[in-house]
VMD Tcl script that draws the C-alpha trace (Angstrom):
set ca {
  {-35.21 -17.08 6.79}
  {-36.21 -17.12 10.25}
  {-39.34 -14.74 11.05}
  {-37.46 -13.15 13.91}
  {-35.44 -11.49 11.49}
  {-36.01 -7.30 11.44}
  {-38.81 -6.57 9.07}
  {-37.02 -4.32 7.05}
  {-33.94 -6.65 6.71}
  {-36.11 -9.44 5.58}
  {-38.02 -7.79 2.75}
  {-34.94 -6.48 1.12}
  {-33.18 -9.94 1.56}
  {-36.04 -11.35 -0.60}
  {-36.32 -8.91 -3.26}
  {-33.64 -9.93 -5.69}
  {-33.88 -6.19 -6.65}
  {-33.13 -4.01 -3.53}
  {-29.62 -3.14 -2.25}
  {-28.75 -3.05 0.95}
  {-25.57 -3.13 3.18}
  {-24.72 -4.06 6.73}
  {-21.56 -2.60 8.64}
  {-20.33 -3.70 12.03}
  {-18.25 -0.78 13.26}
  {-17.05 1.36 16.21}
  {-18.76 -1.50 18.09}
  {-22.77 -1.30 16.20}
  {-23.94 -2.66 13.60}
  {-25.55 -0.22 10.88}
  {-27.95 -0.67 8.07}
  {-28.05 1.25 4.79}
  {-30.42 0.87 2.11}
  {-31.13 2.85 -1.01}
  {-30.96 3.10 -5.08}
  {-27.72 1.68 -7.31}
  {-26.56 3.39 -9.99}
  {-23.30 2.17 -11.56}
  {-20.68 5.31 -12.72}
  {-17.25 5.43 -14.59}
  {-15.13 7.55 -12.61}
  {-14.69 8.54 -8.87}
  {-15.40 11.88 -9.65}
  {-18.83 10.58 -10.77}
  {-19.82 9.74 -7.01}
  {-22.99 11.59 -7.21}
  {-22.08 13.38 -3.59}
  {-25.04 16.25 -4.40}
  {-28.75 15.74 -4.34}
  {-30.62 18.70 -5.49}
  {-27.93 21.29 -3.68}
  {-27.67 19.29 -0.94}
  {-24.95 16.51 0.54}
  {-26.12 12.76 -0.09}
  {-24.72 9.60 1.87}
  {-22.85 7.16 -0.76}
  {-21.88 3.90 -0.27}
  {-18.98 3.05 -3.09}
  {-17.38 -0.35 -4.04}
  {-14.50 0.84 -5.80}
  {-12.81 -1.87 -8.22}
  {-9.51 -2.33 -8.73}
  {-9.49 -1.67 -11.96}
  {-10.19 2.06 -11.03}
  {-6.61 2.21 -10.76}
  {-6.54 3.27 -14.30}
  {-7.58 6.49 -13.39}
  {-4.19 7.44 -11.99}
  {-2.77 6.50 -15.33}
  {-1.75 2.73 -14.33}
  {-2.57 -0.56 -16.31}
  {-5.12 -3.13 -15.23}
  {-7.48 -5.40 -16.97}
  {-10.62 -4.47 -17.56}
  {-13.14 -6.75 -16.74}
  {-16.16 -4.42 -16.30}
  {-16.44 -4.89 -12.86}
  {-18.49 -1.59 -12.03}
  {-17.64 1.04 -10.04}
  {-21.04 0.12 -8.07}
  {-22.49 3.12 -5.84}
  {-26.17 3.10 -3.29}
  {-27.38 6.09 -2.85}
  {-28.09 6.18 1.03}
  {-31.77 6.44 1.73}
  {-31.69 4.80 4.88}
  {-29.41 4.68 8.04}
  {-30.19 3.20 10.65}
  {-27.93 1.57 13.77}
  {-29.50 -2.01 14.67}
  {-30.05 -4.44 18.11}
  {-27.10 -6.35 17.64}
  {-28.55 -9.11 19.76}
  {-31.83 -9.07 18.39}
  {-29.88 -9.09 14.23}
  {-27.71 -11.75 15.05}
  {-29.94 -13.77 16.92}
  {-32.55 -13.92 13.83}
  {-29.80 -14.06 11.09}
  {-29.70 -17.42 9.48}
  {-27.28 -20.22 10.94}
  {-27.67 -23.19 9.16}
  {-23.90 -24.02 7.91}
  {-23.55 -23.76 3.86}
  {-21.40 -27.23 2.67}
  {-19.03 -25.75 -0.21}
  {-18.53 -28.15 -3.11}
  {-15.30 -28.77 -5.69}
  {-13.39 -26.25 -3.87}
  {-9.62 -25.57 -4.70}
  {-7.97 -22.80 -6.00}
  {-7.77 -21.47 -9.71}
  {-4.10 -21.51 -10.07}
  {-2.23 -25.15 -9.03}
  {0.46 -24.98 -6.08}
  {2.88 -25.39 -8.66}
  {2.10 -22.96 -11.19}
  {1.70 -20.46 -8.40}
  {4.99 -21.17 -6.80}
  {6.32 -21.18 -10.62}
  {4.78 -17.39 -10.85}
  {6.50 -16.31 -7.25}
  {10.24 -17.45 -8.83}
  {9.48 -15.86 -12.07}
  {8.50 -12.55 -10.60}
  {11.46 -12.66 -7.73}
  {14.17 -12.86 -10.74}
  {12.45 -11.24 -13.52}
  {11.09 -8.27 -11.68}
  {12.45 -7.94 -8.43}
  {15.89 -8.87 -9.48}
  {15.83 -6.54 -12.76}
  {14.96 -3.68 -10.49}
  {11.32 -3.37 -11.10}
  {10.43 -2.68 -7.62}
  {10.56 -3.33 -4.25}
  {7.84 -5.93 -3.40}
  {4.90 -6.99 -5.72}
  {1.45 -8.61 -4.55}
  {0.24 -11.74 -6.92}
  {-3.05 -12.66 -6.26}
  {-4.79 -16.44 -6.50}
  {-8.82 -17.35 -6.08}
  {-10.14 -19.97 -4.29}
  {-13.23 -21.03 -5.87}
  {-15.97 -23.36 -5.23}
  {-19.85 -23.78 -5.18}
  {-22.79 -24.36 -2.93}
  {-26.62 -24.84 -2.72}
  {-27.99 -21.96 -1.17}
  {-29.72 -18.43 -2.56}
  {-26.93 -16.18 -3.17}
  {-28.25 -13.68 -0.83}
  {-29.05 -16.06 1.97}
  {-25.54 -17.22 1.61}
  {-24.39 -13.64 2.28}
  {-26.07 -13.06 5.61}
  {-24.92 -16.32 6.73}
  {-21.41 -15.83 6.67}
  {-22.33 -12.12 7.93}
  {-23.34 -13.69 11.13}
  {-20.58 -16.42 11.04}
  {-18.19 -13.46 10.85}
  {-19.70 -11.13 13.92}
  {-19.55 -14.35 16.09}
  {-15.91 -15.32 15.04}
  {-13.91 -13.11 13.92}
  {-12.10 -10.06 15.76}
  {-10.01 -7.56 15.49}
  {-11.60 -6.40 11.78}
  {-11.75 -2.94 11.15}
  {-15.07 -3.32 9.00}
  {-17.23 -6.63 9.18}
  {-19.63 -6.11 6.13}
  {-22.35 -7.76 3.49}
  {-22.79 -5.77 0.47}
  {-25.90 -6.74 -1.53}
  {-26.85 -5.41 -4.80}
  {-28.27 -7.10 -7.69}
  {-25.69 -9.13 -9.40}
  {-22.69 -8.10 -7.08}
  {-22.67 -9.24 -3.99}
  {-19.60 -9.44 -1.20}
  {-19.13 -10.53 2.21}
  {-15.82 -10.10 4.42}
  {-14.25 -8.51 7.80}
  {-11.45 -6.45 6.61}
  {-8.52 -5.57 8.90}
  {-7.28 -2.67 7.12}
  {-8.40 0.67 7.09}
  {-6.82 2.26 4.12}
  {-8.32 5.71 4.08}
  {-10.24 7.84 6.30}
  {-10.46 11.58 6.42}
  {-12.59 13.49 8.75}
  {-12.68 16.86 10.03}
  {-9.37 17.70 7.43}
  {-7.95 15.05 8.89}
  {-6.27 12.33 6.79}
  {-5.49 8.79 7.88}
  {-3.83 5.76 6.48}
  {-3.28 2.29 7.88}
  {-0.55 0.58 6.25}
  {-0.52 -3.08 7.71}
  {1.81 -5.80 6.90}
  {3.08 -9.68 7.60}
  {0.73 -12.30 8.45}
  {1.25 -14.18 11.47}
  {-0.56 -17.32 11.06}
  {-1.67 -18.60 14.64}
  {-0.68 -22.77 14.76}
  {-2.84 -24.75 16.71}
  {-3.88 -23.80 20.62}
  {-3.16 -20.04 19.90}
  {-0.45 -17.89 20.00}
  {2.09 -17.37 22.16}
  {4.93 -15.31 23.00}
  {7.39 -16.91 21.62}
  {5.63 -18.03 18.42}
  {4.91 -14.14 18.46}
  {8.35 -12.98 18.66}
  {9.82 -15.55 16.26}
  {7.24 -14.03 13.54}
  {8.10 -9.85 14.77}
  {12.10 -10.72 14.22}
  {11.34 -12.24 10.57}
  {13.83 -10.21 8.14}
  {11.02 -10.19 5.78}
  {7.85 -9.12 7.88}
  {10.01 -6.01 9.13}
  {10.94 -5.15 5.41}
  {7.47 -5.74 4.35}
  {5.80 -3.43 6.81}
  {8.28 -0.31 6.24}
  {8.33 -1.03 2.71}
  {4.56 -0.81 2.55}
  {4.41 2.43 5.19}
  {6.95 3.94 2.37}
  {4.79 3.37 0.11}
  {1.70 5.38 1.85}
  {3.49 7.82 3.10}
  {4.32 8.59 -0.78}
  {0.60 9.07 -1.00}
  {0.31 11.07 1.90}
  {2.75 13.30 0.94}
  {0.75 13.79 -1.89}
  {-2.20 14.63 -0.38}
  {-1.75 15.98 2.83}
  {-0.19 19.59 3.16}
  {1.72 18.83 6.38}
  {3.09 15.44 4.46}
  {1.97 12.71 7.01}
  {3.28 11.89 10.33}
  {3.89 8.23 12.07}
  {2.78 6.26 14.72}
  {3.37 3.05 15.94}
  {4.00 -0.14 15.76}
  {1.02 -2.12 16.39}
  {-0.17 -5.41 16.49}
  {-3.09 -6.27 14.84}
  {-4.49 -8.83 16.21}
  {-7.68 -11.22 14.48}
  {-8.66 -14.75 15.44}
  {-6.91 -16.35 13.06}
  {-4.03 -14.38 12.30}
  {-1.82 -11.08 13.24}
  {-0.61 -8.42 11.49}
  {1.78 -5.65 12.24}
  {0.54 -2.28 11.47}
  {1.41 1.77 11.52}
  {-1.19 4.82 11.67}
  {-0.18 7.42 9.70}
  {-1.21 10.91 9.81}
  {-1.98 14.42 7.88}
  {-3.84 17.16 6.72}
  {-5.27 18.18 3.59}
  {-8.23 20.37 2.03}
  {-8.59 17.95 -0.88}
  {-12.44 16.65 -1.94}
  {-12.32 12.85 -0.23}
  {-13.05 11.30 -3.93}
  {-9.63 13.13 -4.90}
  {-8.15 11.62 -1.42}
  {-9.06 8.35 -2.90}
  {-7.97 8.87 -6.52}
  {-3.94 9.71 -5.09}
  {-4.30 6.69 -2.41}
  {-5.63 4.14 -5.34}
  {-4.39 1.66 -3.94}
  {-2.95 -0.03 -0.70}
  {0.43 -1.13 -1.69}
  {-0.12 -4.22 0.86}
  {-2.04 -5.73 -1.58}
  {-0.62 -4.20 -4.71}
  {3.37 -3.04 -4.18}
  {5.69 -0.95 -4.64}
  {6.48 1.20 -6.94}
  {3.03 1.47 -7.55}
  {2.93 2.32 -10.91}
  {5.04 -0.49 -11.94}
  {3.61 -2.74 -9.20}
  {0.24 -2.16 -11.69}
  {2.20 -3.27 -14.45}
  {4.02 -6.04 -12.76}
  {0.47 -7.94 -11.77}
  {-0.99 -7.02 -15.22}
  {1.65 -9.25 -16.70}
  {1.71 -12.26 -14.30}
  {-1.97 -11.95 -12.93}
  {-4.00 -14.51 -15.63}
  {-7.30 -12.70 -14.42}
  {-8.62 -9.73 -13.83}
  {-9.00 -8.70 -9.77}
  {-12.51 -7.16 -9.96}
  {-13.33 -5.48 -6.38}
  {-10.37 -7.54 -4.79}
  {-7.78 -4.94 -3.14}
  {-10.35 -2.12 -4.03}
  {-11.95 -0.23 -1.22}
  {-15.17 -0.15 0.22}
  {-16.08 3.74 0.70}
  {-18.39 5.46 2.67}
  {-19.14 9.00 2.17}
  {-21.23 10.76 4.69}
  {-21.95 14.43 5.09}
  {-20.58 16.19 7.99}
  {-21.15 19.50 9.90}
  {-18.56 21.33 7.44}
  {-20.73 21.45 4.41}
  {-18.76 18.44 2.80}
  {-18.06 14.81 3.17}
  {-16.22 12.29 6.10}
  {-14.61 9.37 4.30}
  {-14.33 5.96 5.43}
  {-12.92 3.35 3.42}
  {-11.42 -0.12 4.37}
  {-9.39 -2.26 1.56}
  {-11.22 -5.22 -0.23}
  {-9.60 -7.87 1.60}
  {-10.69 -10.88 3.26}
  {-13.86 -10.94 1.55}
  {-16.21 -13.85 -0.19}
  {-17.65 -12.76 -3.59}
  {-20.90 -14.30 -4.03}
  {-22.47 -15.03 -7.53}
  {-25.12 -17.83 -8.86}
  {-24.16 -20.34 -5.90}
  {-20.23 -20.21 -6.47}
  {-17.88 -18.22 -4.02}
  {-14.83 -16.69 -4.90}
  {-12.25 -15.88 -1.97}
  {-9.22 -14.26 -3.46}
  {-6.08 -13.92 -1.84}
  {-2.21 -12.55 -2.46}
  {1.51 -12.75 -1.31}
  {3.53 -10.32 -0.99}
  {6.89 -10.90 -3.02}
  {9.99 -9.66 -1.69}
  {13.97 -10.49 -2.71}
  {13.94 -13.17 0.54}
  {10.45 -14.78 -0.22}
  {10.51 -18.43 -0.76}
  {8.04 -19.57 -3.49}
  {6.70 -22.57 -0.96}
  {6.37 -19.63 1.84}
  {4.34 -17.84 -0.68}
  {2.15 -20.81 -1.47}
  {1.75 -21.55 2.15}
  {0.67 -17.98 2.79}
  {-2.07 -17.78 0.39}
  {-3.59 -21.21 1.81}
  {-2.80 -19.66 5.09}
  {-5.21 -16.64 4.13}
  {-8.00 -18.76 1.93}
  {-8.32 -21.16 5.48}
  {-8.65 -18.00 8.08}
  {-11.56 -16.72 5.76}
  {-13.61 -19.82 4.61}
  {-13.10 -21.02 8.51}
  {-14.35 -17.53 10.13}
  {-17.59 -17.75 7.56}
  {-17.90 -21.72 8.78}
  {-17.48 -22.87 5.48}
  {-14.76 -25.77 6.53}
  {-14.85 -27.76 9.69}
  {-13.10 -26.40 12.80}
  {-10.55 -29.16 12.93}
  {-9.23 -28.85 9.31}
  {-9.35 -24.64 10.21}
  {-7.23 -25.77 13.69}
  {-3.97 -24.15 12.56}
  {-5.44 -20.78 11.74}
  {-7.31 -20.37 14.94}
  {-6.36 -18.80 18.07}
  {-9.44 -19.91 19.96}
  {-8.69 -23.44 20.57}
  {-7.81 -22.79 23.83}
  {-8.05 -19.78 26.03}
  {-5.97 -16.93 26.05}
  {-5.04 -14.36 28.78}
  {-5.44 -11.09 27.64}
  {-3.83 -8.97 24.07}
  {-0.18 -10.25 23.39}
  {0.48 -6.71 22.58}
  {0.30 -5.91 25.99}
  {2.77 -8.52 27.09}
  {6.11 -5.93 28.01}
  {8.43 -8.38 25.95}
  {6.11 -8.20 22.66}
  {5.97 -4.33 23.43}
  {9.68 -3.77 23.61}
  {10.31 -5.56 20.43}
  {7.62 -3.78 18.35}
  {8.84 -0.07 20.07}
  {12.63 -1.24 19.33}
  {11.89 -0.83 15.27}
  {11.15 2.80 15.44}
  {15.29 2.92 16.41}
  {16.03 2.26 13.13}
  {13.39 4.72 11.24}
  {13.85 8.38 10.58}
  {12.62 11.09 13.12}
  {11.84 13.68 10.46}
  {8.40 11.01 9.81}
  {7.77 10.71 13.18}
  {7.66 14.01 14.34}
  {5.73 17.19 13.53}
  {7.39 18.69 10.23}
  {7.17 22.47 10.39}
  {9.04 24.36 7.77}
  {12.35 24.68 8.70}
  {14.00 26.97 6.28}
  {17.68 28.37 5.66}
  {19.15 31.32 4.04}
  {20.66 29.53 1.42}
  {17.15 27.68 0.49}
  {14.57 30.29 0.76}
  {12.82 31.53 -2.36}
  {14.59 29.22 -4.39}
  {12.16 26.97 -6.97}
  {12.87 23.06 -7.31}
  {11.28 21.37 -10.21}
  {11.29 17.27 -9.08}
  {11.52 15.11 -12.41}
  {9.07 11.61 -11.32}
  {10.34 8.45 -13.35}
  {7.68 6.76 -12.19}
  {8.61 6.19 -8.50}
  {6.66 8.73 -6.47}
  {9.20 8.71 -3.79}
  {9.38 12.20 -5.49}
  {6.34 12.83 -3.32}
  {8.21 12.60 -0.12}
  {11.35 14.48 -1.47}
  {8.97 17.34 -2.73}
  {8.05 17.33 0.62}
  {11.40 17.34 2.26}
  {12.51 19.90 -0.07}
  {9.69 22.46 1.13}
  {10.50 21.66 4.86}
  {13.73 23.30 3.94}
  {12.32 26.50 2.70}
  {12.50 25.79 -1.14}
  {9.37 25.84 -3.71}
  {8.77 22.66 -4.76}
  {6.95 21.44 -7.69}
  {6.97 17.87 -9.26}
  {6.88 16.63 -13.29}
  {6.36 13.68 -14.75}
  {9.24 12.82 -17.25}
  {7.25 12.41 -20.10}
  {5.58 15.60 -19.65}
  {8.71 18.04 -18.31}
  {9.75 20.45 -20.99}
  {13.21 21.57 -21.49}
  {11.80 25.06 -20.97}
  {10.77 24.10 -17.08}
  {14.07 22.28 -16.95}
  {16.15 25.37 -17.76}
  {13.89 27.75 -15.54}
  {14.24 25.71 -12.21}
  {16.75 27.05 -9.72}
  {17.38 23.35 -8.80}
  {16.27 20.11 -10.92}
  {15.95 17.23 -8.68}
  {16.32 14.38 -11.03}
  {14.32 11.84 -9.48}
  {14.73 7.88 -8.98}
  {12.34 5.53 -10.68}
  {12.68 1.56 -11.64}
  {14.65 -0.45 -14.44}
  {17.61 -0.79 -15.96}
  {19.45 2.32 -16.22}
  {21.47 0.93 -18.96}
  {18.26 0.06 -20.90}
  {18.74 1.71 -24.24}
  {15.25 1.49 -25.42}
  {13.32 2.81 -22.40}
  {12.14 6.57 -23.08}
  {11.70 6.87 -20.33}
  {15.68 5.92 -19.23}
  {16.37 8.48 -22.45}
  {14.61 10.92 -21.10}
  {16.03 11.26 -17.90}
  {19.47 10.61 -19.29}
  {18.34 14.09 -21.54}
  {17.24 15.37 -18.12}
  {20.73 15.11 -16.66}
  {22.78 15.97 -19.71}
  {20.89 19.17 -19.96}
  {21.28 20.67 -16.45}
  {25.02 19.39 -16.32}
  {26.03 20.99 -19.71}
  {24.51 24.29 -18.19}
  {26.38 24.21 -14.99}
  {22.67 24.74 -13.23}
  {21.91 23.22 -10.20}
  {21.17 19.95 -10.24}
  {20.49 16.73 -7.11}
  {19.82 13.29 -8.95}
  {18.84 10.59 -6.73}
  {18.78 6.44 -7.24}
  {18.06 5.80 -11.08}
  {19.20 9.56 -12.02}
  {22.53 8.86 -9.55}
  {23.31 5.79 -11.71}
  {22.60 7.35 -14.92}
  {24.60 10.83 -13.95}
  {27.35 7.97 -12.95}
  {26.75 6.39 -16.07}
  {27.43 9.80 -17.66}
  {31.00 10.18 -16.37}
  {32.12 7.11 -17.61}
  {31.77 5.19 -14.22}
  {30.79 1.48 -14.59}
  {26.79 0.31 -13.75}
  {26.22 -3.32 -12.80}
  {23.67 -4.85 -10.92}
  {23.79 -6.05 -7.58}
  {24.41 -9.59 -6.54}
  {21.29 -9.47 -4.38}
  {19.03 -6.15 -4.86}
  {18.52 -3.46 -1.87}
  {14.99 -3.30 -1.93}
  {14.33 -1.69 1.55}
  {17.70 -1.93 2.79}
  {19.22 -0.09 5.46}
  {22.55 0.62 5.29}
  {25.42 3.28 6.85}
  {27.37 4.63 4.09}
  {30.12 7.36 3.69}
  {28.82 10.38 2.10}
  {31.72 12.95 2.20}
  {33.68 12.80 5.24}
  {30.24 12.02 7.20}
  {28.90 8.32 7.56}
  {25.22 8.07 7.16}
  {22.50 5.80 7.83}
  {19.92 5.55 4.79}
  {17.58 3.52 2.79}
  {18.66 2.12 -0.20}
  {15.81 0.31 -2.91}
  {17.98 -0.65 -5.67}
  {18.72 -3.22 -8.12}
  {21.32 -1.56 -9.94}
  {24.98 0.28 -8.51}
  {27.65 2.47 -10.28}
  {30.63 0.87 -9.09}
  {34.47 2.25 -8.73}
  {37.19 0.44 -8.32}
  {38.18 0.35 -4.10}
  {39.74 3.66 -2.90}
  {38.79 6.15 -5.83}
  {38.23 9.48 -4.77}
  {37.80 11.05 -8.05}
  {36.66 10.57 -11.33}
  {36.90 13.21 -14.20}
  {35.20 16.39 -12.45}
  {33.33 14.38 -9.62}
  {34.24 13.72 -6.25}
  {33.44 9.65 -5.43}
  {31.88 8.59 -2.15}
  {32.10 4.96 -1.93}
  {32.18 1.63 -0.20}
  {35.77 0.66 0.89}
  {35.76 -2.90 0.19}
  {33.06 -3.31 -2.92}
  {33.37 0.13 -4.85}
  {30.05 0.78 -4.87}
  {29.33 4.33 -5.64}
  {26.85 5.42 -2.38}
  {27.20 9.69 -3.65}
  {28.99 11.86 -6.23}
  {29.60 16.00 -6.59}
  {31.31 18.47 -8.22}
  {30.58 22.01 -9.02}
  {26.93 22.49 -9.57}
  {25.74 19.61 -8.73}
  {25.18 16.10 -6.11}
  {23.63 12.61 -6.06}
  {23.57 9.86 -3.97}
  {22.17 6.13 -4.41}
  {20.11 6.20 -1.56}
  {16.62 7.54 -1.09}
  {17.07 9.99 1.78}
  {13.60 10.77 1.95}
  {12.55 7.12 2.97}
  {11.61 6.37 6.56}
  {14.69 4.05 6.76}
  {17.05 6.99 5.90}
  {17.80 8.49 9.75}
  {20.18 10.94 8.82}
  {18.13 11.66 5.39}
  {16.79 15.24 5.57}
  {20.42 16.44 6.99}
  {22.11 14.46 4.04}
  {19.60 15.75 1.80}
  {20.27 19.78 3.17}
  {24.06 19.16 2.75}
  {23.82 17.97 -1.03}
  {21.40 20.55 -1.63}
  {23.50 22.91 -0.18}
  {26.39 21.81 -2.20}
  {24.35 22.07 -5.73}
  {23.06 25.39 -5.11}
  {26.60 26.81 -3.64}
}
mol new
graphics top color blue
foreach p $ca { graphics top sphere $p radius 0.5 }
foreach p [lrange $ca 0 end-1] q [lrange $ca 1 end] { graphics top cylinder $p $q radius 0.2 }
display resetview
């Protein structure tokens, strides 16, 4: 190492004991140095020291997730923690002109899982989960691996300094060093911050690869008009704003879109917004973890990798979190996703990167996508020459100025927000009616936490709200609501051995037998559907993050639909038994049903693509509760 390097830096480089970490930010460059200790859970993040607030650096694994009650292999990967002793804001010039330069040659490198076998994987999980109705959009991850002659550590700050000098546009450009873990990357995604009470999430989606020269505007506007980049991204921002709903009192509020914009490649991205009270290592439980990397459901997303992942993710789409103290007697959070990093251990590297699955992916896409992603990282840290990294670079050739702020690229990213709902993007002050006030809701969750959102929707109207997971609701609670909100969820709704399909099929039998109020939504719709003897098939190509304008009783409405299944009619019923039959014209597709006591509807009207959601949702409400 050269001797120019800061004293401090270079004796804990050398000590194969110390832990240190370096964080370009906010424009500096920041040092922290202290103990590890290694703990189970997140509520373990020794935040106290003696009755006083301690600085924590976390690298939470993915694996974590099991703490929310999801699946994921275990492969010990440990929830790794360095207990701040010192921070300290550095020279950039002076740290990166003394970091080392020399370029690292990488050996044997290819990735762990053939072309073929991966693109084998993206089919199987399109028809088998996708197109069963499993969810929405599911992220399958791939390593590129190879090895190199260099100490591990030495290696790190490397492609730290290869990073600073050529990549932009990351919101964190980091080296984590620790003894036997050790990570390098510039991740573009924030996924959680909260400071002051203040909540934020970053959902960011679609990867615009730049081709040789750099991108232009109209290599730009081909990728923003993509069917499948705009589906991803409000897919994924439907996702968050599930877990902002969840932890945020005032259930999130959205701006954007924006263009992120790297060396290499562009994403499109949202800010979203809210407040909560919550402790920031219970923030990060409820946001565990950034659907962008995981999908959607979440809680079947978990499952869906668990079964078509061959290996476990370790810190890959994890988060990096910082917890400081701040002026309120508690803690600021700060905590990019584990993306675009290099894992680092006995002279091998370990980049791992994902796709995100949707019903129009194309397996060869896919496979493109993750090469795409391997070549912007390994050619940011130098590791392959600039003419094989040609296509993922922008700085070929000069540029004038941010696309974004080219008015063509501006219009088309502001034109999107036409199609989402205003209830998200606006404030969301309690709005309630006579009819609604002191009325209690109990929301059944079949695993879909949409039921987040609702909950939230339902309170804006003046109700009182609380949520239950199916396999924990009690007939007792069931009885006792003024309203049951049977909620939507994936699967089969015709699957006879699911309890969980039983359950809410006990759910809905219960409440209708009574003549109590009762709303069921997606999954319950089809299964109260189901329940009247109308027909359930599945869908010749699944809704997942459709928008569509439907009938529902005399009033058409626009709403977003994420289904794989439909109760279907035959053209031009109106009724059927004791239920009146809102449906498509020409298919027979059942969008909403009512009768006395009760409503559903297919759509989710709390999702950001539902524009007339929240007055759909008062007027079905209404209708159960008349």
């Amino acid at each position: 190492m050269t001797s120019a390097l800061p004293e401090r830096i270079r004796g804990l480089a050398s000590d194969p004991n110390a832990s240190f970490v370096l964080i370009a930010r906010d424009g500096g460059i920041e040092l922290l140095a202290g103990d590890v200790i290694d703990v189970e859970t997140l509520a373990e993040i020794p935040l106290d020291d003696q009755g006083g607030l301690r600085e924590v650096f976390a690298m939470v694994p993915y694996r974590q997730v099991r703490e929310r009650g999801f699946v994921a292999q275990d492969d010990g990967t440990p929830l790794r923690c360095v207990l701040v002793e010192e921070h300290e804001t550095l020279d950039a010039a002076e740290l990166m002109s003394a970091l080392p330069a020399d370029p690292i040659a990488l050996r044997g490198g290819g990735f762990d899982i053939s072309d073929e076998d991966y693109a084998e994987i993206v089919q199987r999980v399109i028809a088998e989960e996708i197109g069963r109705g499993e969810g929405a959009n599911f992220v399958i991850r791939r390593d590129y691996r190879a090895s190199f002659e260099c100490n591990d550590r030495i290696a790190a700050l490397t492609w730290f300094r290869a990073l600073l000098e050529q990549e932009r546009g990351a919101y964190w450009t980091f080296a984590v060093i620790t003894p036997g873990e050790i990570a390098v990357g510039a991740s573009p995604e924030a996924h959680v911050v909260a400071r002051e009470g203040v909540v934020t999430m970053n959902p960011i989606s679609g990867t615009f690869r730049h081709p040789a020269g750099g991108a232009t505007r109209e290599s730009l506007t081909e990728f923003l008009s993509s069917t499948k980049e705009t589906e991803e991204l409000f897919m994924v921002v439907d996702e968050e704003l599930k877990m902002m709903s969840q932890v945020c009192s005032d259930g999130g509020r959205i701006t954007g879109p924006h263009l992120k914009e790297m060396s290499r490649l562009t994403h499109t991205e949202y800010m979203l917004r809210g407040r909560s009270r919550l402790d920031p290592r219970d923030i990060l439980r409820e946001t565990m973890f950034a659907p962008t990397v995981t999908g959607s459901p979440m809680q079947n997303a978990c499952a869906v990798i668990r079964r078509h992942e061959r290996t476990p993710r370790g810190y890959y789409s994890g988060v990096a979190a910082l917890f400081t103290p701040n002026d309120e007697g508690g803690h600021d959070l700060d905590a990019p996703i584990l993306i675009r990093t290099v894992y680092v251990e006995d002279g091998h590297l370990r980049v791992p990167v994902g796709a995100t699955l949707v019903r129009h992916s194309d397996p060869i896409g896919e496979v493109n996508e993750t090469h795409g992603k391997a070549a912007g990282v390994l050619g940011a840290i130098g590791a392959i020459e600039r003419d094989h990294a040609a296509e993922a670079r922008d700085d070929d050739a000069p540029t004038e100025g941010r696309l974004a702020d080219d008015p063509e690229i501006a219009a088309l990213l502001a034109s999107r927000n036409t199609r989402l709902a205003d209830f998200w993007m606006q404030p969301q002050d309690v709005h309630a009616t006579e009819h609604f006030a002191g009325r209690r809701a109990l929301v059944v969750d079949a695993e879909d936490r949409f039921t987040t959102m609702l909950a939230h929707q339902l309170r804006h109207l003046g109700l009182e709200v609380e949520i239950a997971a199916w396999d924990v609701v009690t007939d007792e609670a069931v009885d006792a609501a003024d309203l049951v909100v049977s909620g939507p969820g994936p699967g089969d709704p015709r699957d006879a051995a699911s309890a969980r399909i039983a359950r809410m099929q006990q759910v809905v039998a219960r409440r209708r037998a009574s003549g109590a109020p009762l709303l069921a939504v997606c999954l319950s719709h089809q299964i109260l559907a189901d329940s009247l003897g109308i027909q359930l098939v599945p869908l010749d190509s699944p809704y997942q993050g459709v928008q569509k304008t439907v009938p529902v009783f005399g009033q058409d409405a626009s709403v977003g639909f994420y289904n794989t299944f439909t109760a279907r009619v035959a053209p031009g019923t109106t009724r059927v038994g004791d239920a009146e039959v809102s449906s498509d014209a020409d298919s027979g597709d059942v969008y909403a049903l009512r009768g006395e006591g009760f409503a559903s509807v297919q759509g989710h009207l709390e999702s950001i693509l539902s524009r007339d959601g929240i007055a759909t949702l008062e007027r079905l409400v209404a209708h159960a509760l008349a």
